[in-house]
DOLO-162365 format. One record per residue (C-alpha): residue in three letters; x, y, z. Coordinates in steps of 0.1 Angstrom, whole numbers, plus 5000, padded with zeros to 4 digits. Layout:
DOLO-162365
ALAXYZ;...
//
This chain:
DOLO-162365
UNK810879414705;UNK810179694683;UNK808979584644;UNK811379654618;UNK810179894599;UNK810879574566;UNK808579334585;UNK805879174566;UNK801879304573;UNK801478954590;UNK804478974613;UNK803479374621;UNK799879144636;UNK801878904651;UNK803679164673;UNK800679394681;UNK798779044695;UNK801779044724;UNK799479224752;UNK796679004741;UNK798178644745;UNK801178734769;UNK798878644802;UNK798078344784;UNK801778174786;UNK802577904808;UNK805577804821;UNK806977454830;UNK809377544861;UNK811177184862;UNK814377334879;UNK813577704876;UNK816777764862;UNK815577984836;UNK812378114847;UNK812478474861;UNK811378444900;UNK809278794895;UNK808378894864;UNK807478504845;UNK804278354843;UNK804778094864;UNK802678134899;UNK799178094902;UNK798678404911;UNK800178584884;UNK803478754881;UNK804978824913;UNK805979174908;UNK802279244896;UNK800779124923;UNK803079174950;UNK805079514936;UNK808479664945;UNK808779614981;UNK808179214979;UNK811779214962;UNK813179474985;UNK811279255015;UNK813078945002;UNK816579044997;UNK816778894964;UNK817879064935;UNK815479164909;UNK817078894879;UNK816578624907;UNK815478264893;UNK812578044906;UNK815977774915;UNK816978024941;UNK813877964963;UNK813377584953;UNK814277324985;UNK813977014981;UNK811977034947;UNK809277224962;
//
């Protein structure tokens, strides 16, 4: 999100701290019906497509807007 260019001093902070405190999100999966497969926060490793690249969605066949739900079975 770019900041509008009417957006207070504090909010212009807020927005440049994104890099800083993005890597420090966590996600809570439950059904992983919102929570992007390969570019969320969410494996212990890291982002998916960070530490895995391009060919691991090729490799997998699923699409690139894939959900964590599409490779849950059996809640696992």
């Amino acid at each position: 999100m770019p900041c509008p260019s009417i957006c207070s001093w504090s909010f212009r902070k807020l927005l440049g701290l994104r890099d800083l405190v993005r890597d420090r999100f966590r996600y809570v999966v439950g059904k992983g019906t919102s929570i992007s497969l390969w570019n969320d926060l969410w494996h212990p490793v890291g982002r998916l497509i960070d530490v895995y690249g391009e060919r691991m969605i090729y490799d997998s066949g699923l699409s690139r807007q894939a959900k964590v739900a599409e490779v849950i079975s059996e809640g696992s």
